[in-house]
Every structure is written in structure tokens, then in C-alpha cells.
N, CA, C and O of each residue as an XYZ file, in Angstrom:
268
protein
N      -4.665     25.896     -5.820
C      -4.759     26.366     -4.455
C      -3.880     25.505     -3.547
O      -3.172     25.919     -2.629
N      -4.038     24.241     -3.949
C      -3.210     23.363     -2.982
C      -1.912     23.599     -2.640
O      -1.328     23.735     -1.566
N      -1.303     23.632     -4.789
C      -0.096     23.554     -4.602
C       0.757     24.895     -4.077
O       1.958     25.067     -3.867
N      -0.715     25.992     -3.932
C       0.312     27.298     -3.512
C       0.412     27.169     -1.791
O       1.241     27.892     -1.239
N      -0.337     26.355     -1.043
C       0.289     25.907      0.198
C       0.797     25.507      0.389
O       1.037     25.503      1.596
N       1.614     24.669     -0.477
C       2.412     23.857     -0.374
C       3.788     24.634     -0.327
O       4.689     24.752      0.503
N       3.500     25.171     -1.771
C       4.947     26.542     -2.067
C       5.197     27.351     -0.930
O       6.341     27.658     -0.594
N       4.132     27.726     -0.296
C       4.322     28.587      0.625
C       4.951     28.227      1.957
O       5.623     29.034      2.598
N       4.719     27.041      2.330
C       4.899     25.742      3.272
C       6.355     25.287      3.246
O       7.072     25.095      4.228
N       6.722     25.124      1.756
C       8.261     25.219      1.424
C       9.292     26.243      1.795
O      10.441     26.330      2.229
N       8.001     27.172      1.286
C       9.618     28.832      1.611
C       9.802     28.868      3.183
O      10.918     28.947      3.696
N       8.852     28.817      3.769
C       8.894     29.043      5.176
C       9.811     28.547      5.527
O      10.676     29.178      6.133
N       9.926     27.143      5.233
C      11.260     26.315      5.742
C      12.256     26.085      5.801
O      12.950     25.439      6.585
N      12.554     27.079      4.189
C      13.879     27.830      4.068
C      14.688     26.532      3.814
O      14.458     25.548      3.111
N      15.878     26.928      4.760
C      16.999     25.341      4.367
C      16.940     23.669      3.985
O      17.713     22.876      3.445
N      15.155     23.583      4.763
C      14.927     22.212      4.844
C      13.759     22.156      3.925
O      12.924     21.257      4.026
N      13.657     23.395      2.747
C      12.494     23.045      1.661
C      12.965     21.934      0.854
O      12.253     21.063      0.354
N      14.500     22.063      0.753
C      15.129     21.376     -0.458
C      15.006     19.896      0.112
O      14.552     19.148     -0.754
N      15.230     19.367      1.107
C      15.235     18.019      1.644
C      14.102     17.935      1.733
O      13.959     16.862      1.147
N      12.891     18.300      2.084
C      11.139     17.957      2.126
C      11.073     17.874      0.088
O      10.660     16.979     -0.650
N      11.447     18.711     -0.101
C      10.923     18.327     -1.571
C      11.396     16.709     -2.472
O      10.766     16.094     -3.332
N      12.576     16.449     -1.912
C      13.416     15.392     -2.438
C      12.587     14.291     -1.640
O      12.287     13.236     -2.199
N      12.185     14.584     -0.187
C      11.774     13.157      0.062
C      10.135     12.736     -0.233
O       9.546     11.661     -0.117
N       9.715     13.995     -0.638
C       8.668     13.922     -1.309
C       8.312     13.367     -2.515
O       7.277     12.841     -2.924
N       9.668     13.653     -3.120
C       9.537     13.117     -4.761
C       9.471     11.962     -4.166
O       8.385     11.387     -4.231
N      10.785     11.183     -3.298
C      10.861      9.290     -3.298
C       9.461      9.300     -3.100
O       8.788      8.854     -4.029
N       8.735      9.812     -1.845
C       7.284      9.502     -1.721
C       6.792      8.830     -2.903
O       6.611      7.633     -3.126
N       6.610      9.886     -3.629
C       5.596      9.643     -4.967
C       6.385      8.501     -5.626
O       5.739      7.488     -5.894
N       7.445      8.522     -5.865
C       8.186      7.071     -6.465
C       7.629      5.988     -6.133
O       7.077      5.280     -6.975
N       7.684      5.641     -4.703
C       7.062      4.529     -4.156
C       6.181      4.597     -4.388
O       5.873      3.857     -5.322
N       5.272      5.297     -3.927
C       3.536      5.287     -4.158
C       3.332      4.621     -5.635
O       2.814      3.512     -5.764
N       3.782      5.395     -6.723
C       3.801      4.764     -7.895
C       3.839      3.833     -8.356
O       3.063      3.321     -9.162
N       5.364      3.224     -7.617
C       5.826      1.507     -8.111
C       5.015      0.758     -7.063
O       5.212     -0.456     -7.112
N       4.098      1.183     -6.064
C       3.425      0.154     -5.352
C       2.200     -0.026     -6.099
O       1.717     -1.148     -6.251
N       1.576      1.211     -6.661
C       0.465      1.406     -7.619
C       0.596      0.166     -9.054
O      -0.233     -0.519     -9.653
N       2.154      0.365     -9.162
C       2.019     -0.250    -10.369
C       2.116     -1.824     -9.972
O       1.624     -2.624    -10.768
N       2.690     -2.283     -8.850
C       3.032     -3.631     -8.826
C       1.097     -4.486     -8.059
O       0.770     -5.671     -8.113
N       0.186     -3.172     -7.394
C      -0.620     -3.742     -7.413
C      -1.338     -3.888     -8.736
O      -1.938     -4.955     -8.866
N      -1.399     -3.047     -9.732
C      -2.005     -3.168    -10.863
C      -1.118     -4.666    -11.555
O      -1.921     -5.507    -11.962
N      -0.151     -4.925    -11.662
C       0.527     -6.017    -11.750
C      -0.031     -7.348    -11.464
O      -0.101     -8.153    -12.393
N      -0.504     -7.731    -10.088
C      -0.944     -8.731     -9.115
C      -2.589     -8.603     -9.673
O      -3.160     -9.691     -9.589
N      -3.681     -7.206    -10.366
C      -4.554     -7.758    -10.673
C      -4.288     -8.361    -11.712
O      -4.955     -9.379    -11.895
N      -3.569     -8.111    -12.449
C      -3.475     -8.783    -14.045
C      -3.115    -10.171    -14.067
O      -3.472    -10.903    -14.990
N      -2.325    -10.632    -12.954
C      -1.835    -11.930    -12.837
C      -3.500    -12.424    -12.185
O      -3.685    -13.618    -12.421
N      -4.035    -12.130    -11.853
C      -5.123    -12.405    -10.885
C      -6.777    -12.961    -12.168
O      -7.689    -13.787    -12.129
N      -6.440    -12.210    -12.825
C      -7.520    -11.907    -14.045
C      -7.088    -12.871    -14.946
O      -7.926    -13.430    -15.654
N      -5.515    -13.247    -15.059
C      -5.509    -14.256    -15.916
C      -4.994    -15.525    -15.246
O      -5.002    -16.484    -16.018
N      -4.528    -15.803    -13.963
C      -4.692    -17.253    -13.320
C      -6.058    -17.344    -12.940
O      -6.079    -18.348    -12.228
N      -7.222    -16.882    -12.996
C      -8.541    -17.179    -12.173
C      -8.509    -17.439    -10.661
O      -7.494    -17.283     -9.981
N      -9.392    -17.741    -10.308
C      -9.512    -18.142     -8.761
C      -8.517    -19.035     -8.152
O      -8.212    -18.663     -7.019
N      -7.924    -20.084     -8.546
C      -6.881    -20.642     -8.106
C      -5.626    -19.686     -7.416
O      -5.202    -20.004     -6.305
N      -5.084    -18.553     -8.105
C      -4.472    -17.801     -7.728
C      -5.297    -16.823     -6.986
O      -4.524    -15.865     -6.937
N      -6.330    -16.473     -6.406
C      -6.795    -15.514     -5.778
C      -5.759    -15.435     -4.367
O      -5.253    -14.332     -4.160
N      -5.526    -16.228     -3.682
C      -4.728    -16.115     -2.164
C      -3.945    -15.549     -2.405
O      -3.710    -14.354     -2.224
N      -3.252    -16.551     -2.988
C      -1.710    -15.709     -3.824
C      -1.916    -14.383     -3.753
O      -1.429    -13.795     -2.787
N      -2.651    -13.652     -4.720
C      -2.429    -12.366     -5.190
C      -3.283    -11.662     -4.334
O      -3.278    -10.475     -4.661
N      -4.056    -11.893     -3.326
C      -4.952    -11.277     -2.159
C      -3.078    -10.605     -1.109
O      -2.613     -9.471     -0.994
N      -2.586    -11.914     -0.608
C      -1.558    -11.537     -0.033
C      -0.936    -10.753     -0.490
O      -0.603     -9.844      0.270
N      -0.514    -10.696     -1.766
C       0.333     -9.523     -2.413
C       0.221     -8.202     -1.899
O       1.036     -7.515     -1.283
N      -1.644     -7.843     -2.492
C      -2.045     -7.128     -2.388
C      -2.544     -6.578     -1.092
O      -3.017     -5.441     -1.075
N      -2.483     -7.217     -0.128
C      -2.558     -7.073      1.055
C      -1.637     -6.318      1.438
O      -1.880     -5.261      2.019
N      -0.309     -6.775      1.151
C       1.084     -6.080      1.770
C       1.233     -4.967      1.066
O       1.507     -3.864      1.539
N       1.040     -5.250     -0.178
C       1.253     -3.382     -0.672
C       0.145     -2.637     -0.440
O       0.670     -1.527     -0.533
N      -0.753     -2.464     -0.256
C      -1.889     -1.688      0.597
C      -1.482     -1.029      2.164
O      -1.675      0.070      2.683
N      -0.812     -2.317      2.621
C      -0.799     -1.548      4.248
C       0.785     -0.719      4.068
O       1.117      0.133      4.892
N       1.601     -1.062      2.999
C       2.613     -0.349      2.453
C       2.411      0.920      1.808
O       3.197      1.866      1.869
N       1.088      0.890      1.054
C       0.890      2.592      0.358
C       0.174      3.570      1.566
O      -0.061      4.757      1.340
């Protein structure tokens, strides 16, 4: 259902479906590699213990207000 509003949302727009779709994909790119670099920062987090908690709080801080 979603994605047929979406389709539909596209045609309407005619010339500028093709540029909404492309910057949509980067969207999801980023979203992804921010997904993955926070999953990253827990793993470093899980295996330095609490000593590194700040550290990787900040990380994760910035890619949060980034996703």
C-alpha cells in the first residue's frame, strides 16, 4: 500500500520523479552506513567495557542526531 503512494507520488511529478528517486536512494545509503557505523561503536563498546563508554556515547550521539 505504501509503496503504491509512493509510485503514484512519483508519476505525478513527472520530470522530477527521476531526481526524488535518486536522492532517495543516497537517503537510504546514508541511513545505512550511519546504521552500520552505529552498530560499529556498539561493538567497540561491548568489547572496550566501560572505560570506553564516553568515547562511544559521543559517537553515537552524533550519528543519531545525523540519522
Amino acid at each position: 500500500m505504501r509503496e503504491q503512494i509512493v509510485a503514484s507520488a512519483l508519476a505525478a511529478l513527472g520530470e522530477d520523479s527521476q531526481k526524488v528517486q535518486e536522492e532517495a536512494g543516497l537517503v537510504r545509503q546514508r541511513l545505512s552506513a550511519v546504521q552500520s557505523e552505529i552498530n560499529n561503536l556498539l561493538g567497540v563498546l561491548a568489547k572496550m567495557g566501560a572505560e570506553a563508554a564516553a568515547l562511544v556515547n559521543e559517537g553515537l550521539t552524533r550519528l543519531k542526531a545525523e540519522r
